[in-house]
N, C-alpha and C positions, 0 to 999 in steps of 0.2 A: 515539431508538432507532437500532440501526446499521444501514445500509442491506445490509450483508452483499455485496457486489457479487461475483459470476461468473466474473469471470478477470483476471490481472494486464494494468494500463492498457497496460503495455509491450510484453510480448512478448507477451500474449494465453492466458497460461496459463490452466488451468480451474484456479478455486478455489473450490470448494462450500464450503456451511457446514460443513461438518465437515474439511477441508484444515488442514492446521498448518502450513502451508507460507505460508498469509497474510497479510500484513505491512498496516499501515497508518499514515498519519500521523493528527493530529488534526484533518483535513479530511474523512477518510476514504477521499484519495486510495489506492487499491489495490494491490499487487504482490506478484508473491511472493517469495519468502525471497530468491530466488537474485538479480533484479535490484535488493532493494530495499540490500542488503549487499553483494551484490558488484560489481554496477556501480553502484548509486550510493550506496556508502558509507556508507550511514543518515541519509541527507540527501533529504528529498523533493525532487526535481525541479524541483515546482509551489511549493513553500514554504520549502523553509527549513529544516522543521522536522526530528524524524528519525521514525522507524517502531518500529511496540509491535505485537508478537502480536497479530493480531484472536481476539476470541475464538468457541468455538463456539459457537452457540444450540442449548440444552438440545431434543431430539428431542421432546419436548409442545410446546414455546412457538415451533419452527418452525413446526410446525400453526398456529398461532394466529395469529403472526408470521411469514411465511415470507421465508425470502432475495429477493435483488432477481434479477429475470432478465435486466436491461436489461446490456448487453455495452456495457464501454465499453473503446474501443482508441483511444489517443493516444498513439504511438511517441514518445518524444521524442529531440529535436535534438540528438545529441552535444555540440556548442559549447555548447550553454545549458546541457545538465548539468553538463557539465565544469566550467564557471562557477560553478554553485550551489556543487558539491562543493567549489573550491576557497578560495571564500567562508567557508563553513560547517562542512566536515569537522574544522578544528580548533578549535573551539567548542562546548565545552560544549552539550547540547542545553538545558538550561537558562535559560545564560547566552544563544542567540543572539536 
């Protein structure tokens, strides 16, 4: 199940469960729309991989399941993104 996390790792945005602005890889490294596309080019920072809509949890199964509250803030390292991005960005997410 997804752990829904709270705000973008990067710049610290607030991203509740209902946010469409949420982006995530299949780590479920977190950010939203803005850093996971525009700075770093649909290429996770931490992996490699790129970024899919998180989606929202249905407002019953919040109740039941609810979002995580644990903040997690890991600004990352220009030089290493840039590194990822540049690895990555022309590669198929597929194929890398």
């Amino acid at each position: 199940m997804l752990t829904l996390r709270p705000n973008c790792e990067h710049c610290k945005k607030a991203l509740p469960n209902t946010s469409t602005e949420a982006m995530i890889c299949s780590y479920e490294c977190t950010y939203c729309k803005s850093c996971a596309i525009d700075l770093f080019k649909n290429v996770c920072p931490s992996c490699g991989g790129n970024f899919e809509k998180r989606p929202i949890r249905p407002k019953e199964e919040i109740k039941i399941n609810p979002a995580s509250n644990l903040m997690i803030h890991k600004p990352k390292n220009k030089a290493s993104y840039e590194a990822m991005i540049k690895k990555f960005q022309q590669i198929e997410p597929k194929k890398r």
